[in-house]
N, C-alpha and C positions, 0 to 999 in steps of 0.2 A: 578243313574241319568236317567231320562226320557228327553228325546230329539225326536224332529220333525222338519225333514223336509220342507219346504214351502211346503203348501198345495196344489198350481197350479204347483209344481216338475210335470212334464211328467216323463220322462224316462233318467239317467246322473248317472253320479258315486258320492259319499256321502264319502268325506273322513275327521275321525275325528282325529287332534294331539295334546298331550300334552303329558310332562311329558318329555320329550325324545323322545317319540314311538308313531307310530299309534293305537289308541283306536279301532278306525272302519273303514272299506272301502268296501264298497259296493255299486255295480247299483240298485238304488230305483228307484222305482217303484208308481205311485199313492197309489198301494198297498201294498209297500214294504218301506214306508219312517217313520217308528218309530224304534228308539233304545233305548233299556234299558241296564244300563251297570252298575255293583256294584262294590264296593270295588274299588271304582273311587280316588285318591290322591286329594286330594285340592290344588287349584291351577288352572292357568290359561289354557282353552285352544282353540283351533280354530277349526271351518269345515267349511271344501272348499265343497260348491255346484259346480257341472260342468254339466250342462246339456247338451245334444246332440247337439254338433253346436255351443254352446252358450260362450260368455267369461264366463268364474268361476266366482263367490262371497262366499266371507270369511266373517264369522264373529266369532267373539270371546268372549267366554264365561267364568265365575269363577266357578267351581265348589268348596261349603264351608263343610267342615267337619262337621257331626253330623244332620244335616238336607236335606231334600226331595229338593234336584235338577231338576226345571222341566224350561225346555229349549226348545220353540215353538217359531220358526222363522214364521215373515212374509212372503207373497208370496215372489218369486224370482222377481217378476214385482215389487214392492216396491223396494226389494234390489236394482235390477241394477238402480234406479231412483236417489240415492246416489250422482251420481256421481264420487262415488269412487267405488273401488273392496272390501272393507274394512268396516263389521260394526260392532257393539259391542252389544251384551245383558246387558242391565241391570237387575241385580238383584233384584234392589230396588224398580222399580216402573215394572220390568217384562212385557220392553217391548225393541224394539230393536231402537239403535241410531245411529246417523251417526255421530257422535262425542262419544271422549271417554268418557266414562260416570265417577262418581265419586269412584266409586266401582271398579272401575281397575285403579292402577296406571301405570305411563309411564314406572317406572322402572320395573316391572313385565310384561313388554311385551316383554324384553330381552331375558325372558326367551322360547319363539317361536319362531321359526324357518321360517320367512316366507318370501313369494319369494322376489326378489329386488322390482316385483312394487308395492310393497303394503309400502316401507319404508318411504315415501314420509306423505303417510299418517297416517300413525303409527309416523309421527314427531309431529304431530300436527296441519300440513299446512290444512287448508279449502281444501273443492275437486274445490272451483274456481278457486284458487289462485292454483292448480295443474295445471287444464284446462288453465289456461289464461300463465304458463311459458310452456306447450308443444306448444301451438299456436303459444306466439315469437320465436319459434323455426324453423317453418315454415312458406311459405307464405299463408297468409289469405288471401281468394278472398270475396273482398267487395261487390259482387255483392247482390241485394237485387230484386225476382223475384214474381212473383204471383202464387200460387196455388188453384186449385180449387179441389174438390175430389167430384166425384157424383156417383151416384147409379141411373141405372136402370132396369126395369122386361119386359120380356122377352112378346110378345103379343100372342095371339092364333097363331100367323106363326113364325114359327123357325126364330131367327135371323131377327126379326122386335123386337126393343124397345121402350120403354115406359116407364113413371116413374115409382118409385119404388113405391110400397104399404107398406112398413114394416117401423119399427122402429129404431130409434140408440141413441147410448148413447154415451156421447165423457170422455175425461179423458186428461190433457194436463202436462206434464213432462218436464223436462228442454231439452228443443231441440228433445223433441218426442212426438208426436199426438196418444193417440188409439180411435179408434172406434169402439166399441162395437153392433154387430145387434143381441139381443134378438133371443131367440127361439120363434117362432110363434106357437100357437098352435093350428091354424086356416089354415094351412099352410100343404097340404101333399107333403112331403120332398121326395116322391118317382114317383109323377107324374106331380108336380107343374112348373108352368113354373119357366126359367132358370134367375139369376141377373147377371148383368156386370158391375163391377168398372171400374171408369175411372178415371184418375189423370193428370191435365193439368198442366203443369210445363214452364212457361212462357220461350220463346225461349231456349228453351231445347226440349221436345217430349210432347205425349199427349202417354199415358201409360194404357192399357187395362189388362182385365185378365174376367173369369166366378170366379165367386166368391164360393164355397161352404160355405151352410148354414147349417152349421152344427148341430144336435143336441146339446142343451147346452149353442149354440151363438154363433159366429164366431168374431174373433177379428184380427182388420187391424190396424195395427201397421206403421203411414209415420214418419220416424225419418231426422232431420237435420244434414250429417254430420258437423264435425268441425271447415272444411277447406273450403268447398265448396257446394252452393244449388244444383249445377246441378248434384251431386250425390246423390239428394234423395234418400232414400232408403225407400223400400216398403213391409212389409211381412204379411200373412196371417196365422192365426192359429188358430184353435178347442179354446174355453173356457173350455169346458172339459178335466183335463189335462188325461183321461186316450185317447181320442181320440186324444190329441196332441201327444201323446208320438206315436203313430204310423205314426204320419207327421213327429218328428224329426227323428224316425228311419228309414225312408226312406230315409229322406234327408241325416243325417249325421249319423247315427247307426253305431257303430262297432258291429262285432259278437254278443261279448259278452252281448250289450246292447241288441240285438234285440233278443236276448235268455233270457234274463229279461220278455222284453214285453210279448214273447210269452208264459213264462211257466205262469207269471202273471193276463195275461189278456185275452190273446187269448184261452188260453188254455179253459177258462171260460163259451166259446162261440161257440156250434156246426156250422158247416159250414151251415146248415140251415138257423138259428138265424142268422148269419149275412145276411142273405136276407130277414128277416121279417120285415111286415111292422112298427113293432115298432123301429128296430133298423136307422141306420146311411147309406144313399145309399154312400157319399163318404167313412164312413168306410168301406166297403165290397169295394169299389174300392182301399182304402188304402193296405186293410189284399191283395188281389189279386197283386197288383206291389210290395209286401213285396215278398211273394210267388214266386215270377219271382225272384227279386233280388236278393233272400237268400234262394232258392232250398231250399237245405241243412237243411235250419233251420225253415222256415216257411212251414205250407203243409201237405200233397201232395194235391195239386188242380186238378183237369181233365177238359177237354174241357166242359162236360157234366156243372159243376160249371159257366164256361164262357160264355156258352147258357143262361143257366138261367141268370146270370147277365146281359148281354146283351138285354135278353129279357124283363127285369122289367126295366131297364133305357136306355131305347136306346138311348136317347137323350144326353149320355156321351159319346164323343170322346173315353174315356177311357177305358170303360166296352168293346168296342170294337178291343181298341187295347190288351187290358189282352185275349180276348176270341183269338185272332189271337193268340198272345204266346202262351196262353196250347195249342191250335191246333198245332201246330211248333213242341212244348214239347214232346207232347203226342203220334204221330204218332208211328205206328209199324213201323219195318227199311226195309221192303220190299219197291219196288219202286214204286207199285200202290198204296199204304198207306204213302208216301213219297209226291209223287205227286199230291193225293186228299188233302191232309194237305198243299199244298203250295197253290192250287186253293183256297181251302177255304180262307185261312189266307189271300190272293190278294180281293177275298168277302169284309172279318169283316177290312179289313185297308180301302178300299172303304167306306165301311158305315160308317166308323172311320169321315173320311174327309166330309162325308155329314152331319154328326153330327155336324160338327162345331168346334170350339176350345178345346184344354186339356184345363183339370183343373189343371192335374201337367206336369212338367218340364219332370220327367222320362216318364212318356205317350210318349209325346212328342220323346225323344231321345230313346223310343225302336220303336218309327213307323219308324226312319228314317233307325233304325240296321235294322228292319226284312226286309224293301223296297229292302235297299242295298246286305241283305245274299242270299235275294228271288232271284234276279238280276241274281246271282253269281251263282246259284240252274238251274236257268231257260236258263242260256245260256250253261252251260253244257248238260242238256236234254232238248233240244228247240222243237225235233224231236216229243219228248213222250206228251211233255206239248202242246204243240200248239200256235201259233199266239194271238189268243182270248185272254188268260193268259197270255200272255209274255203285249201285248198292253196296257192292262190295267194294271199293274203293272207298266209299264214305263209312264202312263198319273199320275196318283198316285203321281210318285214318284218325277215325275219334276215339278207338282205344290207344292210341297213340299219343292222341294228344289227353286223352283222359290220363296219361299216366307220366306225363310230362313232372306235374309235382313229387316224381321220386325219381328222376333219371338227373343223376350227376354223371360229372365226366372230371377224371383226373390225369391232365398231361393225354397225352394220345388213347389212354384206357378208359372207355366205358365205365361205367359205375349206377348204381340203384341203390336206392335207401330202402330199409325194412318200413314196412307200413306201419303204424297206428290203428291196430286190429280194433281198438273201441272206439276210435274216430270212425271207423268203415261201419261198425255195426251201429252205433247208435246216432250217426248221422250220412252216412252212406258216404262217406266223402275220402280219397286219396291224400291221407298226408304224414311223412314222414313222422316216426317214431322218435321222441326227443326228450326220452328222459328214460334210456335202457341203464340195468346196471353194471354194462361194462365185461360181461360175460359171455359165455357161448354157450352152446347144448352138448354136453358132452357125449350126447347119444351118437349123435350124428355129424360133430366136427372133430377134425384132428387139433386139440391146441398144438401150436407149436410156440408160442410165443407168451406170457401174462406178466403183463409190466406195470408201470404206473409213469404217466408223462404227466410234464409238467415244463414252463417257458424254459424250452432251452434244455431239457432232460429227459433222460427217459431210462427208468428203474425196473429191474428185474424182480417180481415177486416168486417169495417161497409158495411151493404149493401147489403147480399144475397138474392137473388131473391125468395129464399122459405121460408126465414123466419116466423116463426108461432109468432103469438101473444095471444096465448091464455093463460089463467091463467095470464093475467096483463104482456104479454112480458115473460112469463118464459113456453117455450114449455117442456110438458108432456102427456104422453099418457094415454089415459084415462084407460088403463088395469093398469097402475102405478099407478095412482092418486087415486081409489079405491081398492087397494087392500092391504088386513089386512096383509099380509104376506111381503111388502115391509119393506126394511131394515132401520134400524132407520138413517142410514146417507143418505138414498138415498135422490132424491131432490125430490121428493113426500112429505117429510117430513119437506121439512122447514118451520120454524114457520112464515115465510109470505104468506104461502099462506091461512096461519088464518085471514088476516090482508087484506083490500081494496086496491087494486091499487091506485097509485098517481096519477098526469094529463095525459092524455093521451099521450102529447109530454115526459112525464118523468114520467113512470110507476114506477121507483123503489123510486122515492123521497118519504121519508118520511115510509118507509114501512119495512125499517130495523133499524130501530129504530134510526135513525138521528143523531150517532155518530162516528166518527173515529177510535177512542181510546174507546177498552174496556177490562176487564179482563186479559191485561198483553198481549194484542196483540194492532195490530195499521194498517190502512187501509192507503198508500198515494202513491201520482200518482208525475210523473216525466214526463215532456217533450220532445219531439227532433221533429226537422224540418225535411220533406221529400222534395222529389225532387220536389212536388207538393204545389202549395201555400193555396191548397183547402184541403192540409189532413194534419194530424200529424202522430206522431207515440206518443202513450200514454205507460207507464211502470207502471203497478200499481202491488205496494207490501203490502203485509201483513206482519207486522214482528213479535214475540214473542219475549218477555222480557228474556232476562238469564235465570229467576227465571222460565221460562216456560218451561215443560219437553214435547220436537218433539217428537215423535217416530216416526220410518222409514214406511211409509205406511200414515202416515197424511194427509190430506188435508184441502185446504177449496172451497169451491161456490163460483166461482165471478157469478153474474149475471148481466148482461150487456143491453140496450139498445136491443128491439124486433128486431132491424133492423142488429143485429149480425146475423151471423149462422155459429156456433150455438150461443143462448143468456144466458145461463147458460154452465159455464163447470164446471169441477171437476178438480184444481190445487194441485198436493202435493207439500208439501213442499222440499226443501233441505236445510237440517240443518236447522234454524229458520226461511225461509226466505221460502213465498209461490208466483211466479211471473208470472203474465200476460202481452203479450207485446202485443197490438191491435195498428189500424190506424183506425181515426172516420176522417170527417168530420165536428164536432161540439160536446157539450157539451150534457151531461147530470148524472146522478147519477148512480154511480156504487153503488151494493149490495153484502155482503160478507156471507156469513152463514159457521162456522166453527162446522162441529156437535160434535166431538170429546167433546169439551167444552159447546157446545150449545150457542155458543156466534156469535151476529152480526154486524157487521162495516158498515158503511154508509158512503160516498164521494161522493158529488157534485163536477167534475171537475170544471164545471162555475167558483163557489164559489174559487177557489186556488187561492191564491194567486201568481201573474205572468202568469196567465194561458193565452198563444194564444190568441189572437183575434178572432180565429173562435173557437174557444171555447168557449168563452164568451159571442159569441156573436148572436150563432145559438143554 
């Protein structure tokens, strides 16, 4: 048998059972995710993926006697879209499903061993009908908020912004948003000014972070939990999964994992080469807070390393907290080589803080250890150190901790909360802003994103202020739109942009071929009334007939009205069923492109029968 991995696997344990017994277990690696295994029994079996941090996905496979077994899992970002923990390869069409395929029966799943929560779904139950009896289980909060998500770049002065310059690609999931920002390759990743997300969450916070733009792309992940919007959740990670694998290993790495990456990857990479200008500046800031974390296993780094990093990105918080630890590290145990290494280290945390914000969390929580060890260092030998040192250490350390009340951290990413500007002035005091309305400044952020979350959802609103109209209402970048190497599903490729835009009030009419129903799928839209008599909330679904074989990774294009943003996204499916839930104030023609089949759907809301009055009628 030949087996693979998800391709986007970073760094996690691979464990495969059947039979009785475990086949294989092992930490893969980008480099280390193919197994070959002979003299395999026929019969059914399972592998739990567990990536760093991450819940597991199981999926189960048949191995048939007398012929070549070749078993290639989707990414792990298709898996968990499931909404189950549970998928299944099919043999037959050789590709993987979120339902049981016909090639495995119910009674043959007896024969594995697997955990209680996967029996739900191993019954047969849909993963909604799982989702919707844990809900009545709990209280659901009905509340329904606004989100905005924007991007801006950094201007010739530190910490002055400005809109962003670069590109993004969206992708929407059942209750998960990602956004996608390209590698630029116009872009120098080592002296280029800095980007900052920002996430307005309608009377909840307004949610900051620097963004790394990682070689490869960087991909921001806003997920709706199930219970509640005002626990957004927000994570940031490499598209590269060998440069993700050193984010999760930071953030959630056991030993054993992070002795994976390093005999894998790292090992790969002179300590040089990680400061060349080809390579990754937050990789070399990743490999350096590995090196801290995990002595032992990562390394050895010297201060001399830490200079040099600090000197090609001084502009990172971080390169100068890492250069302050190997100085800590490194000192000889005499007490004038004790001493100079705590001076220093009070230096490189100072320029730390002029620098501006971490990129990570751990940055962040070792400037606040070395402040506090410094502290502890300096009031024992206050005599040898001096005033000077000790002052500056204590100015450091109390804006630091003065600002403790706005520094969150999500998943490995650093994060800050926008202040309460009349909390500050009319009682001098740091605390988070908690009743924003869910907006951005258009002067100075790129929206790319204005939605509405709510438990378990997250809806695209008509309306963003930067919406692009070009290509007929369907934004594309012109490095996409011309280039041979773009991927047959991407949306560069859909066959409307062979095709004239409609009227200018309704771009996509008539341009996707003017039908609802085609080849075994089906395009229609459903209503519900908001609190507002000027909006709706629209649900538009695609469905596939029985006879239609999903596979876990599917998707289709909605393309929506220019005055979305975004006005095309990428929907996968779950199970047969592909769903958009937007809010417009009036009508026009939704556009479907599914490339898998190459097949296109067309819906004029107007036209629906029952449809809203402001639908109809604008």
């Amino acid at each position: 048998m030949h087996f693979e991995a998800p391709v986007d696997l970073s760094v996690g344990r691979v464990r495969i059972v059947g039979d009785g017994q475990t086949i294989a277990d092992w930490v893969a690696t980008p480099d280390n995710r193919v197994m070959q295994a002979d003299n395999l029994k026929p019969g059914l079996y399972s592998a739990e993926i567990r990536p760093a941090g991450v819940s597991p996905q199981s999926v189960v496979f048949k191995v048939y006697e007398g012929q070549a077994n070749t078993v290639i899992l989707p990414t792990f970002s298709a898996l968990s879209s499931t909404g189950s923990n549970t998928s299944f390869f099919d043999t037959d069409s050789l590709q993987t499903m979120a339902e049981i395929p016909v090639s495995i029966s119910d009674e043959s799943l007896k024969s594995i061993d697997f955990p209680p929560d996967q029996s739900a779904q191993l019954s047969g139950v849909a993963p909604e009908q799982i989702l919707e009896r844990q809900r009545s289980q709990v209280t659901v909060s009905a509340d329904k908020r606004r989100i905005t998500i924007g991007l801006s770049e950094e201007r010739a002065g530190r910490e002055t912004f400005d809109l962003f310059r670069g590109q993004t690609r969206m992708e929407l999931f059942p209750g998960r948003l990602e956004i996608e920002i390209p590698t630029d390759i116009q872009r120098d990743y080592w002296t280029d000014r800095r980007v900052r997300l920002s996430a307005a969450i309608e009377q909840v916070r307004i949610e900051r972070c620097l963004l790394p733009l990682y070689r490869g792309g960087t991909r921001i992940t806003i997920a709706a939990p199930a219970f509640s919007p005002s626990d957004l959740e927000l994570s940031i990670f490499p598209v590269d999964p060998k440069l993700r694998a050193l984010v999760r290993a930071l953030d959630a790495g056991t030993s054993e994992e992070v002795i994976a990456v390093r005999d894998d990857l790292l090992a790969k990479n002179s300590r040089e080469a990680m400061l060349g200008l080809q390579s990754d500046p937050w990789g070399a800031i990743l490999v350096g807070l590995l090196a801290i974390r995990f002595p032992g296993i990562v390394g050895p780094f010297d201060e001399e390393w830490g200079n040099e990093l600090a000197d090609q990105i001084g502009w990172a918080f971080d390169a100068h907290v890492i250069r302050a630890s190997l100085a800590l590290a490194g000192s000889a145990p005499s007490r004038g080589a004790q001493d100079l290494a705590i001076e220093n280290a009070v230096t490189y945390l100072a320029a730390a803080q002029v620098a501006g914000s971490p990129y990570y969390r751990y940055s962040n929580q070792l400037f606040g250890e070395m402040a506090a060890g410094i502290a502890s260092y300096i009031k024992a030998n206050r005599k040898r150190i001096g005033d000077t040192v000790a002052d500056r250490r204590d100015k450091l350390y109390s804006r630091w901790h003065r600002e403790l009340p706005l520094q969150r951290g999500s998943g490995p990413t650093f994060t800050w909360l926008a202040r309460d500007l009349d909390a500050l002035k009319e009682r001098k005091v740091l605390v988070p802003k908690r009743n924003p309305s869910g907006k951005l400044r258009a002067r100075d952020t790129t929206v790319i994103f204005e939605g509405q979350v709510s438990a378990g959802q997250i809806a695209i609103i008509s309306g963003g202020v930067n919406s692009s109209a070009g290509s007929g209402g369907i934004a594309v970048s012109a490095l996409e739109l011309h280039s041979a190497d773009a991927p047959s599903d991407s949306l560069s490729q859909m066959p409307a942009f062979g095709r004239p835009p409609g009227p200018d009030v309704d771009p996509n009419k008539g341009r996707f071929g003017g039908q609802a129903r085609c080849n075994g799928f089906n395009l229609s839209a459903t209503f519900e009334p908001t609190k507002s008599k000027d909006w709706v909330t629209i649900n538009l679904t695609v469905e596939a007939e029985r006879s239609v074989k999903i596979g876990v990774g599917d998707f289709a294009w909605f393309v929506l009205h220019p005055t979305f943003s975004p006005s095309a996204l990428k929907v996968s499916f779950r199970g047969n069923r592909a769903r958009l839930r937007i809010q417009a104030y009036g009508g026009f023609t939704v556009g479907v492109w599914l490339p898998k089949p190459n097949t296109e759907l067309e819906c004029n809301l107007a036209a629906i029968a029952g449809a809203p009055r402001i639908i109809q009628s604008r």
